[in-house]
C-alpha positions as CSV (number, residue, x, y, z in Angstrom):
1,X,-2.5,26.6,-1.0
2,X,-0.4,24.6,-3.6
3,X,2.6,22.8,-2.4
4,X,5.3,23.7,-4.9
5,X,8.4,22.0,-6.0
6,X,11.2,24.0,-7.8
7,X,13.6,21.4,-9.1
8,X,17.3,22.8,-9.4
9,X,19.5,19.6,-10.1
10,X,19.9,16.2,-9.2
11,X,19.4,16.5,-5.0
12,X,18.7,20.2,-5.5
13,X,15.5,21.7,-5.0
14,X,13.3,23.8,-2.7
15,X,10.3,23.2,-1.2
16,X,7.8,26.3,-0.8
17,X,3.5,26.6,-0.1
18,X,2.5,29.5,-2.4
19,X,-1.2,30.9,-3.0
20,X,-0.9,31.2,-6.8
21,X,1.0,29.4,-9.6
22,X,2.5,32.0,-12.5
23,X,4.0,30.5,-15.1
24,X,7.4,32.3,-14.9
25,X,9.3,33.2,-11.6
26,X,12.2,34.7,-10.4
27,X,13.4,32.7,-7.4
28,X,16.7,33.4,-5.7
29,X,17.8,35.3,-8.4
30,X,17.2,32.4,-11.3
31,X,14.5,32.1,-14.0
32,X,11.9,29.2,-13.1
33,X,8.8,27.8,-15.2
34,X,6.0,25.7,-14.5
35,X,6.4,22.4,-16.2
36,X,4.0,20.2,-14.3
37,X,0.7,20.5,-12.3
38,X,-0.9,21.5,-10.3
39,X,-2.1,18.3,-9.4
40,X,-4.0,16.6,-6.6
41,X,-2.1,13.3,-5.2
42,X,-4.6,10.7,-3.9
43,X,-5.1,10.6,-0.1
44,X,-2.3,8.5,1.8
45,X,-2.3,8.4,5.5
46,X,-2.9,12.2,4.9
47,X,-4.3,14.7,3.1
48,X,-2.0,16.0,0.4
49,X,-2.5,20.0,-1.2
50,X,-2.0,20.0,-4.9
51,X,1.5,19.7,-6.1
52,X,3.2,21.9,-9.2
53,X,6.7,21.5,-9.9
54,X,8.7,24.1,-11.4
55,X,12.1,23.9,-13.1
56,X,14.6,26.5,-14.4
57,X,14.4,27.9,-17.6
58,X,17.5,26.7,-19.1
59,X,16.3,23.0,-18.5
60,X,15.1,21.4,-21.9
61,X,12.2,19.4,-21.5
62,X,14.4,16.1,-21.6
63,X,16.8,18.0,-18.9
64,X,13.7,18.2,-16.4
65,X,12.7,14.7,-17.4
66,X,16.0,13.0,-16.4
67,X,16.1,15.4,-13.3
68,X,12.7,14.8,-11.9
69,X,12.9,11.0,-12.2
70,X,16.5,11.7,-10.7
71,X,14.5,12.9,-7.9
72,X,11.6,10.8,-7.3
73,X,13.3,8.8,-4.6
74,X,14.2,11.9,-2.3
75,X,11.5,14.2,-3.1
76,X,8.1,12.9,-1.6
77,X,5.5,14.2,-3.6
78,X,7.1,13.5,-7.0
79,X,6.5,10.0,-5.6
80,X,3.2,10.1,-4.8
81,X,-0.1,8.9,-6.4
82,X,-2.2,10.9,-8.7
């Protein structure tokens, strides 16, 4: 299982476990890519799955940059160790 991070604005996101990671989905209705991961964060307290994040496609790459350090403080595993 992957945990899986689609990123949908600043404090807008949703959180899902999926079995597989397509490049392209169609989630609630809007185009989302994979733009980083899966990775495997390092062991804290517990055992973390891999992590991908996905954002939507209209984001430029220095869109999803700015919104996933926007992020970072609310959404625990962009936080975490790799």
């Amino acid at each position: 299982m992957f945990i899986v991070i689609l990123l949908k604005g600043q404090n807008r996101y949703a959180r899902e476990r999926w079995d597989q990671l397509p490049e392209v989905v169609d989630y609630e209705g809007q185009g989302f890519s994979l733009r980083a991961g899966p990775r495997q964060p390092l062991p804290t307290t517990q055992v973390w799955e891999p992590v991908a994040v996905y954002a939507a496609d209209a984001l430029t790459e220095e869109e999803f940059n700015e919104i996933y350090e926007l992020n970072r403080h609310h959404i625990i595993e962009l936080g975490l160790e790799y």
